[in-house]
C-alpha positions in Angstrom: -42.4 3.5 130.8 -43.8 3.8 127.4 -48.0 4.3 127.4 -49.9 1.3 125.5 -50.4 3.8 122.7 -46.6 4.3 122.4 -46.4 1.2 123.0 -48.3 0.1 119.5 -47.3 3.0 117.7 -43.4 1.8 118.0 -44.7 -1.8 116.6 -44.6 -0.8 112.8 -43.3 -4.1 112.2 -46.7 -5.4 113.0 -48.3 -2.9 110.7 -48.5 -5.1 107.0 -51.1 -6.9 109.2 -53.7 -4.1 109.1 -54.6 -2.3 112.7 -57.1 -5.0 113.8 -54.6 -8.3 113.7 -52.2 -5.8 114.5 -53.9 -5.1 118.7 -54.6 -8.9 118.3 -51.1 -9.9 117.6 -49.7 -7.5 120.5 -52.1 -8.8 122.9 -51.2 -12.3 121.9 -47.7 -11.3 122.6 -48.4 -9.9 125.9 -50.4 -12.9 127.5 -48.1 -16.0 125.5 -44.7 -13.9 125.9 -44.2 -15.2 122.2 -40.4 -14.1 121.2 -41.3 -14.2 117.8 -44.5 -12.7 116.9 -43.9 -13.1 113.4 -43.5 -16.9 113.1 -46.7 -17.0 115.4 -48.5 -15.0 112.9 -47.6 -17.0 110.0 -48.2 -20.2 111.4 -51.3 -19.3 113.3 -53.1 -16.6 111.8 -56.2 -18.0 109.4 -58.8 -16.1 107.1 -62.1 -17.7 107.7 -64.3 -15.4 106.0 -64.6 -13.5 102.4 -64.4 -10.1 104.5 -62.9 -9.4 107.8 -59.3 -9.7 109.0 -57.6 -13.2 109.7 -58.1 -14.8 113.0 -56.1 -16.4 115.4 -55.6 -20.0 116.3 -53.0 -20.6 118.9 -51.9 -23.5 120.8 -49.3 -24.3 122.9 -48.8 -27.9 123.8 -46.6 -27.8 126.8 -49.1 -25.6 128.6 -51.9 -27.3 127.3 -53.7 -23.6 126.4 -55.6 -22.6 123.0 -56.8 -19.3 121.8 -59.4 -18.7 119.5 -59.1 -14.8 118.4 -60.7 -12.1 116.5 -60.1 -8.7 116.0 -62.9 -6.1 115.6 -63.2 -2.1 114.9 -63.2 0.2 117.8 -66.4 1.7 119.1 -66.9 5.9 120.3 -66.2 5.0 124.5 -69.6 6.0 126.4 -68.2 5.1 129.9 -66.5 2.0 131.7 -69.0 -0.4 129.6 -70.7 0.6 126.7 -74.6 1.2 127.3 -75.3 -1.5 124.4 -78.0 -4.1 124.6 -78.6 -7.4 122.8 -81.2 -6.3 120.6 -79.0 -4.0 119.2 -77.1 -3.4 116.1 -73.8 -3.7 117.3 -70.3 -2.3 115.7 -68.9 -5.5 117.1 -71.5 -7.5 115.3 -68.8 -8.4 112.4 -65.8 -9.3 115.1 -68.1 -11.8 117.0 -69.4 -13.0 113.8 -65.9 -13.9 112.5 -64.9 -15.8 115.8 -68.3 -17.9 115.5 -67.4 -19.0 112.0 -64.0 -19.6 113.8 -65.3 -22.1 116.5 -67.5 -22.9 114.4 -64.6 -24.5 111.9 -62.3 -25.5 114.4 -64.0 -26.6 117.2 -67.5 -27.8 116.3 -68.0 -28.9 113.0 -64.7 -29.9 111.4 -66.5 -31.2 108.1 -67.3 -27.6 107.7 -63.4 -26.6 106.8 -64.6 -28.8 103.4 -64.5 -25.8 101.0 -62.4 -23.9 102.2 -58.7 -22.9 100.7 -56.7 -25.8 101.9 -54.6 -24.1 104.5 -57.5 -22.5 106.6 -59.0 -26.4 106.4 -55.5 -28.0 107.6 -54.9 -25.8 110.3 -58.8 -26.2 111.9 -58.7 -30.0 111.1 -55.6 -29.9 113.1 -56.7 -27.7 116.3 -60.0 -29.6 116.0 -57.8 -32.6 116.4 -55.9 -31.3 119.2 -58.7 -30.2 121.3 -60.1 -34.0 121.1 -56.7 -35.6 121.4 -56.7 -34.1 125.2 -53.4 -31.8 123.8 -55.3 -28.8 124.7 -56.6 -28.4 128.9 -57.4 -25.1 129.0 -59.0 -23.2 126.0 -60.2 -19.5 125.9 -62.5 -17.2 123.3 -61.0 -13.7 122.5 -62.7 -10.9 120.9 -60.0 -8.2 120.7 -61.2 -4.5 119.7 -59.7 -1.0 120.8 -62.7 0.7 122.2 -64.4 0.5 126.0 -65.8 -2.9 127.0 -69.1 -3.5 125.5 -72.0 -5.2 126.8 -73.0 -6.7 123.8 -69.9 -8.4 122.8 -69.7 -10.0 126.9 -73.2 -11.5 125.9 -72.3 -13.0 122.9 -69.0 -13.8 124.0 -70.8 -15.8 126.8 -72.9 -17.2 124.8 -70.6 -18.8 123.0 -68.0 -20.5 125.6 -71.6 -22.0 126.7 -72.3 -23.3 123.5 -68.6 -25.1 123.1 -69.5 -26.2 126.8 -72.4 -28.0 126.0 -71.0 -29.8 122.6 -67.6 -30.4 124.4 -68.8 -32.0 127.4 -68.7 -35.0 126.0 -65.3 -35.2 123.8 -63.4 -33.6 126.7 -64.8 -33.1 129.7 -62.0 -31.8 131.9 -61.4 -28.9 129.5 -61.6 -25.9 130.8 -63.5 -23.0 128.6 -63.3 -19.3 129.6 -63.8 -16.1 127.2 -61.8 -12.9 127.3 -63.3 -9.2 125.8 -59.9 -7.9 125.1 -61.0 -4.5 125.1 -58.4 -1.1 125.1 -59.6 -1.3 129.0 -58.6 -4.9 129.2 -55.6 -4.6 127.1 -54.3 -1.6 129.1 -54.5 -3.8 132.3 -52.3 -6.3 130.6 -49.8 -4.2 129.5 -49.6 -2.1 132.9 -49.5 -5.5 134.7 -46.2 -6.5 133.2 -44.6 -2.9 134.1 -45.9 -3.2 137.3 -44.9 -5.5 140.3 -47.3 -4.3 142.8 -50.3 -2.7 141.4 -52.5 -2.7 144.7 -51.2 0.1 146.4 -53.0 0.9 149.4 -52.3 0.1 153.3 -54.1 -3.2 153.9 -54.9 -4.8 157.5 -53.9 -8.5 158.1 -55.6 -10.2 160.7 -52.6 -12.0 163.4 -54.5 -12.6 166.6 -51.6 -15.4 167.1 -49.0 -13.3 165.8 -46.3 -14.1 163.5 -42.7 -15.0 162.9 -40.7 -12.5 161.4 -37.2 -13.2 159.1 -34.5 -10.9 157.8 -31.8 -10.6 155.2 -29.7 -8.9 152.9 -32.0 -6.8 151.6 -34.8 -7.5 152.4 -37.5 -8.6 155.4 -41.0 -10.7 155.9 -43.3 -12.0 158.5 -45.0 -15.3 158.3 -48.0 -16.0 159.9 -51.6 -18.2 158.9 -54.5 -15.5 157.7 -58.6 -16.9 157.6 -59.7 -18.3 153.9 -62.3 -15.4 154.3 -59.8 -12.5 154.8 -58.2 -14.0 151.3 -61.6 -14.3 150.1 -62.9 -10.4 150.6 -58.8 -9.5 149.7 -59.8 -10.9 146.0 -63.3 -9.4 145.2 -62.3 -5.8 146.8 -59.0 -6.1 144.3 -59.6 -8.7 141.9 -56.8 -9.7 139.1 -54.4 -6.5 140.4 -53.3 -8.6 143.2 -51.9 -11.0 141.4 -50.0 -8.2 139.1 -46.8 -10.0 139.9 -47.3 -13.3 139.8 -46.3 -14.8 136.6 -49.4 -17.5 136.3 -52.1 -15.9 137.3 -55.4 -18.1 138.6 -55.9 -21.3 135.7 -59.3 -21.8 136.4 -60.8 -25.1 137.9 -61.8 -28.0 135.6 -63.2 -31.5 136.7 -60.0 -33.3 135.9 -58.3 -35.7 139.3 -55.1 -34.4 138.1 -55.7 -30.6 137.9 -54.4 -28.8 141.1 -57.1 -26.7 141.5 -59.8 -29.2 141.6 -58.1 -31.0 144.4 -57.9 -27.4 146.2 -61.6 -26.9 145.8 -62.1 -30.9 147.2 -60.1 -30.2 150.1 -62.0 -27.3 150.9 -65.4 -29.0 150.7 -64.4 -32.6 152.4 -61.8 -31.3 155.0 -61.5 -28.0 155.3 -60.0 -28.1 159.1 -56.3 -30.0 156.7 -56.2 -27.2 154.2 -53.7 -26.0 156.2 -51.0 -28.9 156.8 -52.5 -30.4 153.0 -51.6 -27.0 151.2 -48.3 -24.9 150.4 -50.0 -21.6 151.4 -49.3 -18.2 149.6 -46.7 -15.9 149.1 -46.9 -12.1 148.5 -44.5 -8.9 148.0 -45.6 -6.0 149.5 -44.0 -2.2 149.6 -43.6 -1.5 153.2 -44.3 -3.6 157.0 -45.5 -1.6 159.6 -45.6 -2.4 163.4 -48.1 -5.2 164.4 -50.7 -3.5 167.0 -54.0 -4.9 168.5 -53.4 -8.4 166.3 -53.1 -6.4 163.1 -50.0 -6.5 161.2 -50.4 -3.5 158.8 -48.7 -3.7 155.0 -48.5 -1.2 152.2 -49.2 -2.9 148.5 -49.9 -6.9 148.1 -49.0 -9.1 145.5 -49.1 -12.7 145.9 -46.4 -14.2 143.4 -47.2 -17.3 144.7 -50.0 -19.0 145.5 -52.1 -17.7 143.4 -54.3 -21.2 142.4 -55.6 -21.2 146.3 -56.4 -17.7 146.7 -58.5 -18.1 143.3 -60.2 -20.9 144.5 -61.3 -19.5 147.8 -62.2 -16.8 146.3 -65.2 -18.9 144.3 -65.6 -20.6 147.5 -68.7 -19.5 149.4 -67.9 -17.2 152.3 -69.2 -19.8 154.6 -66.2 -22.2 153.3 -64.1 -19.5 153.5 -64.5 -18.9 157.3 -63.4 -22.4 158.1 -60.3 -22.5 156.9 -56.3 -21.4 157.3 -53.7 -20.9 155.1 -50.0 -20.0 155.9 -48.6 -16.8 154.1 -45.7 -15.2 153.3 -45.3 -11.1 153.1 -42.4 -10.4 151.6 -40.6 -6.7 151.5 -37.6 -6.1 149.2 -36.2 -2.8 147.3 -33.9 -4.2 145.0 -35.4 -5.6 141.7 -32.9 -8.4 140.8 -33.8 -9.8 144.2 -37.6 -9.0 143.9 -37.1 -10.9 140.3 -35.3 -13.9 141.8 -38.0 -14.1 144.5 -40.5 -14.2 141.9 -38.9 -17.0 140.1 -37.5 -19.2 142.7 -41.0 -19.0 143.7 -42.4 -20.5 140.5 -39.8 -22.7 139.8 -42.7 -24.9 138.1 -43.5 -22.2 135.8 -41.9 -23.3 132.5 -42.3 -20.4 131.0 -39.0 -19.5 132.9 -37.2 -22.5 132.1 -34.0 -20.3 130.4 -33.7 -18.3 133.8 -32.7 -21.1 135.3 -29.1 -21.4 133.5 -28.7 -17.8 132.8 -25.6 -17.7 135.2 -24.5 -21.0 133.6 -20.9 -20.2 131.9 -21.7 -21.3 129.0 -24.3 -18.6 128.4 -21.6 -15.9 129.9 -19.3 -16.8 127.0 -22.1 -16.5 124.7 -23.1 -13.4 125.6 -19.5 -12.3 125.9 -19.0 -13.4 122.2 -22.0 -12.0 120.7 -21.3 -8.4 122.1 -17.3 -9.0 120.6 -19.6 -9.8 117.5 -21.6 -6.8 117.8 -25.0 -9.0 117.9 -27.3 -7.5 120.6 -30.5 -9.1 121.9 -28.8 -12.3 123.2 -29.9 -12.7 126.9 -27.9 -16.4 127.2 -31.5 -17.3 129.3 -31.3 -13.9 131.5 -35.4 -12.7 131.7 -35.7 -8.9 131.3 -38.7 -6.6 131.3 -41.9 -7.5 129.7 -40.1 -4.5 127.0 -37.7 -7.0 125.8 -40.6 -9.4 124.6 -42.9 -6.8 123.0 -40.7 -4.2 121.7 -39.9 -3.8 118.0 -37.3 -6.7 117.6 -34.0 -5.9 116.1 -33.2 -7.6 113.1 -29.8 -9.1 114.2 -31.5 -10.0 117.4 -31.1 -13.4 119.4 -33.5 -14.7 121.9 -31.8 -17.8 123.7 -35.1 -19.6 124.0 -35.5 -20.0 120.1 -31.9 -20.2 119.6 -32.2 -23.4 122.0 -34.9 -24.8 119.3 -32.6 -24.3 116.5 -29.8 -25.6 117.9 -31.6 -28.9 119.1 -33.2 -29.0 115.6 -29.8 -28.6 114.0 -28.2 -31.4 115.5 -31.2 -33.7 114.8 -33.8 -33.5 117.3 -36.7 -31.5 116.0 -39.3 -33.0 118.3 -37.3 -31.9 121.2 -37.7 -28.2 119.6 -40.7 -28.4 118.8 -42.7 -30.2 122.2 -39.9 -29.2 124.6 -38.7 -26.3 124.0 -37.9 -25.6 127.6 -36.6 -29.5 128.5 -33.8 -27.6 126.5 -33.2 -25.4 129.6 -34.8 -28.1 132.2 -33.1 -30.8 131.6 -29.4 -31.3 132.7 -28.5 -33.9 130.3 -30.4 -32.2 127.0 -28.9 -28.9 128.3 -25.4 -30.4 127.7 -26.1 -31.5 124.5 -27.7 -28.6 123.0 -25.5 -26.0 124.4 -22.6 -28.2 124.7 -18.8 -26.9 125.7 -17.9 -26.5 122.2 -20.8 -23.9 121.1 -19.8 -20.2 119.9 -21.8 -17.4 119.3 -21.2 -18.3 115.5 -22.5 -21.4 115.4 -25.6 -19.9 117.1 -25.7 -17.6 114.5 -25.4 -20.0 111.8 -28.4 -22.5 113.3 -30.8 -19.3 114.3 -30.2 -17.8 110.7 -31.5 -20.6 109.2 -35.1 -20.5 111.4 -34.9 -16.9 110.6 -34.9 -17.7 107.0 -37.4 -20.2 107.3 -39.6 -17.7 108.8 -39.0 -14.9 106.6 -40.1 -17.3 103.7 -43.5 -18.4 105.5 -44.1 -14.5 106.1 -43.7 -14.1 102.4 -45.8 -16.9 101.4 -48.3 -16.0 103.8 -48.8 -12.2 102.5 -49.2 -13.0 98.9 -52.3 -12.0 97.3 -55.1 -14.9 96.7 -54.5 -14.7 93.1 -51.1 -15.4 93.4 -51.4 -18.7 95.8 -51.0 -21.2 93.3 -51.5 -25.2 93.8 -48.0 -25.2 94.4 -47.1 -22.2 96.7 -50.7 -23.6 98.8 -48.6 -26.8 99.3 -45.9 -24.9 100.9 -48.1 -22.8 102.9 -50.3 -25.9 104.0 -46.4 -27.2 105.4 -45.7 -24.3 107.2 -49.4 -24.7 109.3 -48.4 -28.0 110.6 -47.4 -28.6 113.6 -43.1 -28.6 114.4 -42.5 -28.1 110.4 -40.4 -25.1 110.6 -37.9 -27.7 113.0 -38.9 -30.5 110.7 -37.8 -28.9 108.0 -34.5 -27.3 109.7 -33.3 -31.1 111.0 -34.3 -32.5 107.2 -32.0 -29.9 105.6 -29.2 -29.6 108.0 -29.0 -33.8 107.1 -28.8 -32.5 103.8 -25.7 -30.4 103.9 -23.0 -32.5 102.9 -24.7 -32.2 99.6 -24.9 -28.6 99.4 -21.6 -28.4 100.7 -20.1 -31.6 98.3 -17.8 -32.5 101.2 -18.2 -34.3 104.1 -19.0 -32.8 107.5 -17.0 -34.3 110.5 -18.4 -32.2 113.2 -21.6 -29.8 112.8 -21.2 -28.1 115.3 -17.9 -26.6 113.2 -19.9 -24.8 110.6 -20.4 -21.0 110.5 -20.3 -18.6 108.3 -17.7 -16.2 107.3 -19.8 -13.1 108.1 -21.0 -13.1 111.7 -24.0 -10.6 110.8 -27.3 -12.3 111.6 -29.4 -10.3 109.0 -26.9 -11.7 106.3 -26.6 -15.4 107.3 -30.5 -15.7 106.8 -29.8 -14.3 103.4 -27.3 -17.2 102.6 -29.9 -19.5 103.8 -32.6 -18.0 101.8 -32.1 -19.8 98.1 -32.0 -23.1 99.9 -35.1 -22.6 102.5 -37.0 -22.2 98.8 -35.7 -24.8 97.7 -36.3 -27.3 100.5 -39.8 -26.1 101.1 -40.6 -27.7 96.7 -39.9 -30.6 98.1 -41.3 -30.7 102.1 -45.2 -31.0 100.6 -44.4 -34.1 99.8 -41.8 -35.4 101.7 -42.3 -34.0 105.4 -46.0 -33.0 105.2 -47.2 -36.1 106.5 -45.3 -36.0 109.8 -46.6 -32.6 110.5 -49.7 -33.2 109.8 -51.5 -34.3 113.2 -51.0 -33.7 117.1 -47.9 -36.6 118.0 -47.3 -37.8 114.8 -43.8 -35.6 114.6 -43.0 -38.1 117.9 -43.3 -41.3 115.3 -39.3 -41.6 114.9 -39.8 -44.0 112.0 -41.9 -42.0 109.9 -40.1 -39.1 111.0 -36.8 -40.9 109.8 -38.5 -42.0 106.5 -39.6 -38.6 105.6 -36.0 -37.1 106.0 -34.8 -40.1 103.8 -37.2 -38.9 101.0 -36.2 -35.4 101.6 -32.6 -35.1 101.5 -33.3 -38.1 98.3 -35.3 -34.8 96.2 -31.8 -32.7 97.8 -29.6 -35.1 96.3 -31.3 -35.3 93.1 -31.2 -31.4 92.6 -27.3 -31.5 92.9 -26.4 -31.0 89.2 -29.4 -28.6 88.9 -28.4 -26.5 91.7 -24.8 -26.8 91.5 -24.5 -23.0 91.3 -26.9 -22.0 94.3 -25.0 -24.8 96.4 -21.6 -23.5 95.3 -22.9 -19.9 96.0 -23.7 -21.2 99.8 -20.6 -23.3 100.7 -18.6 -20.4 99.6 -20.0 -18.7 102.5 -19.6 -21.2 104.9 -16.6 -22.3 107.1 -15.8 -25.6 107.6 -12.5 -26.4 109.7 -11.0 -29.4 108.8 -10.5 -31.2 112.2 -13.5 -32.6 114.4 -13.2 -30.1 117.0 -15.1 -26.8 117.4 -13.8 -23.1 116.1 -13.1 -20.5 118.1 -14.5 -17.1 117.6 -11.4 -15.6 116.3 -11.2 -18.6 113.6 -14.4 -18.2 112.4 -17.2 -16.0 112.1 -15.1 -12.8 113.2 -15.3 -10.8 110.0 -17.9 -8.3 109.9 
């Protein structure tokens, strides 16, 4: 296993972003598991001061999380904690400053954002809108630096969340608000988390006075028994987060909301504690090794609970004397072999969506895939199959394929952008929009031909995004200002795949028959490239709008109305552009007949 230093030092993909938004975009793609750090960056990362490196404003709307972030210097490390005090001067000072200004635009004043260059104002308006919509449940303050935690920047940092507290209690109530010092101590955790199944290591006594019921199988062995709310209680402040090291949620915090899970734990717990037992699911936890029950102990090397891990958070903030009074069933689970320790893990959290693609990565359809990408020689495609947290964070190939975003394409291909955008993992949930998406004619180049085009889209934002200020023109800020909204890139994929029959000049029978004639993933974006340029002169004014707001991309009339201007400005370009659109069709295969292509027909030639 690569160190975090090694780590970074592979990321030079991340380096035009300067070392500070650099650690922040790493740790972003650590705790998010974002595929594709790059179109994050571009569509998230905002510059809300003269001086200082952009921040981040993330949100992700099927989790309901947001992420304020921003990057400072590192600091000389004195010990564990820096021996900094309030009153003084403080290396972070700038870093804490800059993510201020940034709640400050986003969060609490939005008439603020008036002045600023129009794209830092659209993309604040919009979080701001999103935090009051109720889009956003859970939101979090980062201050990301690569030196020792500091006491300075945990003051200010708390000092802040209890600011957005106090003017948020009244526009959204349930939300919850937690900060984060994402410190090279911090960071390190995260990244040694994700290696590490079981980070707690050490023998550890459970309590059975009533025994337990042990199971075996192929593989693997377990004992299930009830253990005391207190035992769990003093298990989570002697080991805090590193017993959760393998669970793939972690603890979400409590808010006041009826419908939030943890809130109703916490009620139970205060109004009837003697039915959290039959009322709750309990917890599951892999552990190394069982040893032999003796005097009502059952002794167990390493914990992890994979499962469970929104009870055992909340009895831990119980107080003790809560703790004592109630039970909770458990599970201790022993296994050697990792595929099986992995498909505990996820059959465990089968309402995690952030596994959603697991879920059909034995599906046939995704074995033919892969099958046909490695004839292709594409690597990277995983057809839904989770690896190592080294497949998300390692320096992506440039013909790579990640399923999950070539599931967004696909659906916003074939016309359904708001199914891209809002549920991306319906696509892998959802029996029905499974089968249409990844239907039993699609081939590995048709993939290629749908993801190339996303990758061209987000090779153009990164471009736009990285020109100088001078050079950001009224024009190229209306393109930019596009890009920030929210589903644009699959807006703008669905608006000119409805547009092809003009750049082709024939009509198209079946879509899901195109490909190109060169299978090569880095040289299909390149064929898209003339016409993503293109189609973003005309999406300020024709698609903007539906982006432009949490739900609006939902509004199938406008949404309809928008394309109809869009592929109207496409239509109108054909005599212009004849060359550019003969250029493309002459790299494009189009069988004649309704029916699908086989990878030998097309997309073969390398």
């Amino acid at each position: 296993m690569a160190s975090l230093h090694e780590a970074l030092d592979e990321r030079d993909d991340l380096d035009p972003y300067g070392d500070p938004v650099k650690r922040m975009l790493f740790a972003a793609q650590l705790a998010f598991e974002v595929e594709d750090i790059h179109a994050l960056a571009v569509e998230q990362l905002v510059k809300v001061g003269v001086e200082g490196p952009p921040c981040l404003m993330h949100i992700d709307e099927e989790t309901g999380l947001a992420v304020l972030a921003a990057a400072g210097p590192g600091v000389p490390a004195v010990g564990l904690l820096t021996a900094d005090t309030d009153s003084s001067s403080s290396p972070h000072d700038a870093g804490i400053a800059s993510l201020v200004q940034l709640v400050n635009l986003a969060l609490l004043r939005p008439d603020a954002s008036h002045g600023l260059p129009s794209e830092v104002a659209v993309a604040c308006e919009a979080f701001h809108r999103a935090v009051r919509t109720g889009a956003v449940k859970r939101l979090e303050f980062w201050y990301v630096h690569p030196g020792p935690p500091s006491a300075v920047a945990q003051s200010r940092l708390r000092a802040v969340r209890e600011v957005a507290e106090t003017l948020l209690e009244k526009v959204s109530p349930s939300l919850s608000i937690e900060e984060t010092e994402v410190s090279e101590h911090q960071l390190r955790s995260w990244y040694d988390r994700e290696h590490s199944q079981i980070q707690v290591e050490e023998w550890i006594d459970i309590p059975c006075p009533d025994g337990f019921l042990p199971q075996v199988g192929e593989g693997w062995d377990a004992r299930s028994l009830s253990v005391s709310g207190a035992w769990l209680h003093n298990l989570v402040w002697q080991h805090e987060e590193k017993l959760f090291s393998a669970n793939i949620r972690g603890y979400l915090g409590r808010n006041r909301s009826a419908s939030n899970i943890n809130h109703g734990i916490q009620q139970t717990i205060d109004d009837r504690p003697e039915m959290f037992w039959p009322f709750n699911n309990g917890i599951t936890a892999l552990v190394h090794e069982i040893g032999q029950a003796k005097d009502g102990v059952l002794p167990v090397r390493g914990l992890s609970i994979i499962n469970g891990a929104q009870t055992v958070g909340v009895i831990s903030k119980a107080q003790p004397e809560q703790a004592e009074r109630i039970q909770v069933t458990a599970r201790f689970i022993r296994c050697d072999d990792t595929q099986t320790v992995r498909d505990i893990i996820r059959y465990n959290n089968r309402q995690n969506p952030t596994l959603a693609a697991d879920y059909r990565s034995t599906d046939p359809t995704q074995n033919r895939l892969r099958e046909q990408f490695d004839e292709l020689g594409v690597v990277g495609y995983n057809g839904g199959r989770r690896g190592g947290i080294e497949d998300v964070i390692r320096r992506p190939g440039e013909n790579m394929i990640r399923a999950a975003v070539a599931g967004q394409a696909l659906a916003a291909f074939h016309g359904d952008p708001v199914t891209a955008y809002h549920g991306k993992n319906a696509v892998w949930e959802d029996d029905a929009l499974y089968a249409r998406v990844f239907n039993k004619h699609i081939n590995a180049p048709h993939v290629i031909f749908c993801h190339s085009l996303y990758k061209a889209v987000e090779q153009r934002a990164r471009e736009l995004y990285q020109l100088p200020a001078d050079e950001k023109t009224s024009f190229i800020g209306g393109q930019i200002n596009f890009l920030r909204g929210r589903g644009s890139t699959w807006l703008l994929i669905a608006a000119l795949a409805d547009s092809l029959e003009t750049v082709l000049g024939k009509p198209i029978a079946n879509r899901m028959t195109l490909s190109f004639r060169n299978s090569d993933p880095e040289q299909a974006a390149k064929h898209w490239a003339p016409l993503v340029e293109l189609a973003l002169t005309a999406a300020d004014h024709s698609l903007a709008d539906v982006v432009s707001g949490s739900g609006k991309m939902r509004d199938e009339a406008a949404r309809i109305k928008a394309m109809k201007v869009f592929q109207a400005f496409i239509a109108s370009q054909a005599d212009l552009q004849r060359s550019r659109f003969k250029k493309f069709a002459k790299q494009v295969v189009l069988p004649t007949n309704n029916t699908a292509a086989t990878v030998e027909q097309i997309g073969g030639a390398r």
